[in-house]
N, C-alpha and C positions, 0 to 999 in steps of 0.2 A: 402489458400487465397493468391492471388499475394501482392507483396510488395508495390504496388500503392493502395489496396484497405484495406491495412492494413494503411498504414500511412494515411488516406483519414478517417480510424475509430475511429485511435489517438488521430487526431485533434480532429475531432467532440467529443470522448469523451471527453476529455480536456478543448475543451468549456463547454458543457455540464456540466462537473463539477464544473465548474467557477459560473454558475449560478442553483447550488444545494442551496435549501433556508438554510440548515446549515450552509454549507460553508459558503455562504453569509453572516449570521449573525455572524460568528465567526471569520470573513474576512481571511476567508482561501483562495489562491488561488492556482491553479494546473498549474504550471508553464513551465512544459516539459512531454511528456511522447513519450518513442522515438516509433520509426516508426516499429519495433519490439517489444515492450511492454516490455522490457527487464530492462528500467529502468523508471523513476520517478522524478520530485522534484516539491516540494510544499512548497510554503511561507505560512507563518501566522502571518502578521502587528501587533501590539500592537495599543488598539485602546479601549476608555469606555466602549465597549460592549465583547469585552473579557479581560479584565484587572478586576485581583481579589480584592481583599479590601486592600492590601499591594501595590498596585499598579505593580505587575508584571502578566506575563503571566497566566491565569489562568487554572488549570491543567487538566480541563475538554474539552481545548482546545484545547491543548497540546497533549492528546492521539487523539480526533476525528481527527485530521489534518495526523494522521499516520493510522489512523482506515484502512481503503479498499484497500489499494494499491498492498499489494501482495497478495492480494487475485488477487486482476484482475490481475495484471503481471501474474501472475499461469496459472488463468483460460484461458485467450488471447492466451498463448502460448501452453497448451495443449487441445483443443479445447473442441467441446461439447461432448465428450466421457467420460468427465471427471465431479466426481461433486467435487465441490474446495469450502469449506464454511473458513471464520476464527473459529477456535473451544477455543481458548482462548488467554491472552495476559493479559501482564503485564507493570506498567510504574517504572523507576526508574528516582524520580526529583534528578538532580543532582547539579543546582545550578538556581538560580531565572533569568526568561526569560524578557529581561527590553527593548527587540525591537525586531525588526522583525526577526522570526526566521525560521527554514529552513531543510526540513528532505529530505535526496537522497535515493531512493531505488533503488537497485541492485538485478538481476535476472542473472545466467546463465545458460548455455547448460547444463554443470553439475549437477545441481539440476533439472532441468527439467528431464536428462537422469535417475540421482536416482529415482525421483518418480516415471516414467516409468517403471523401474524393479522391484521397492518396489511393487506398484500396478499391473501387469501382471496377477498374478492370483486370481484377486477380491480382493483381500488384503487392509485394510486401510493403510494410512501411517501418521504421523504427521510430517511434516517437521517444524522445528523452527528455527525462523528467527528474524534478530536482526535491526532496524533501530535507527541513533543517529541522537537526534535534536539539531540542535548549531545554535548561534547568528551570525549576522555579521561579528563579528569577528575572528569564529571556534572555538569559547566556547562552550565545551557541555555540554547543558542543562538537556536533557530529554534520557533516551536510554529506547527505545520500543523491549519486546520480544513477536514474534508473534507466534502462534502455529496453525498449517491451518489444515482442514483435508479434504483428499484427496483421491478418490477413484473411480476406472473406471465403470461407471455407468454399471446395469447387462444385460441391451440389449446386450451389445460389448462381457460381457465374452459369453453370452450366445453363441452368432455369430462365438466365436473364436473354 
């Protein structure tokens, strides 16, 4: 896919995601996703409708707002030969989320080329992956680990 029609898909998802009725009710917003699918960032305002009974972020928020991302960074960047699901994930709260907060996901060649060779001959792979969520002020909050699984879907090996 050319680089015009990938940054042209970004965007649209991006929007797209902005106006996911989850998102929306958990005022998550997708803030960047680059034009290579390579990274990510997402806000999530503190607001009545996600603020828990102690009045901070509330933790079911907290993971959705990191839910999908590297899955699609994966999946974008290894295309449709690939099937890429999240296969589990964990949250560790590490200190109470009291305003808007903020998770970057990072993607590169190098993990894109691991899974590559991991999967080459049908093979599944689990890559796990780590994202942190900090406040305003690079306090972190939340650290998400993700565990994707991945594998070359069997038309391609069949082909190979």
């Amino acid at each position: 896919m050319s680089s015009k029609k990938m940054a042209r898909k970004a965007r649209l998802l991006r929007w797209a995601m902005n106006f996911y009725p989850p998102y929306l009710g958990a005022g998550v917003r997708v803030r960047h996703i680059s034009d290579n699918f390579q990274q990510a960032r997402v806000k999530m305002g503190l607001g009545w409708y996600n603020r828990n009974y102690v009045g901070t972020q509330f933790g079911g928020s907290l993971y959705s707002m990191t839910d999908p991302f590297f899955m699609l960074l994966v999946m974008e960047n290894l295309g449709r030969d690939y099937i890429v699901w999240d296969k589990a994930a964990n949250i560790d709260f590490i200190a109470p989320g009291k305003g808007p907060v903020y998770a970057d996901f990072s993607i590169d060649n190098h993990l894109l080329d691991d899974i590559r060779a991991r999967t080459a001959d049908g093979s599944k792979y689990l890559p796990q992956l780590q994202v942190e969520v900090r406040d305003a002020q690079g306090t972190l909050v939340a650290r998400v680990h993700k565990t994707l699984y991945v594998r070359l879907k069997q038309r391609v090996q069949q082909a190979a």
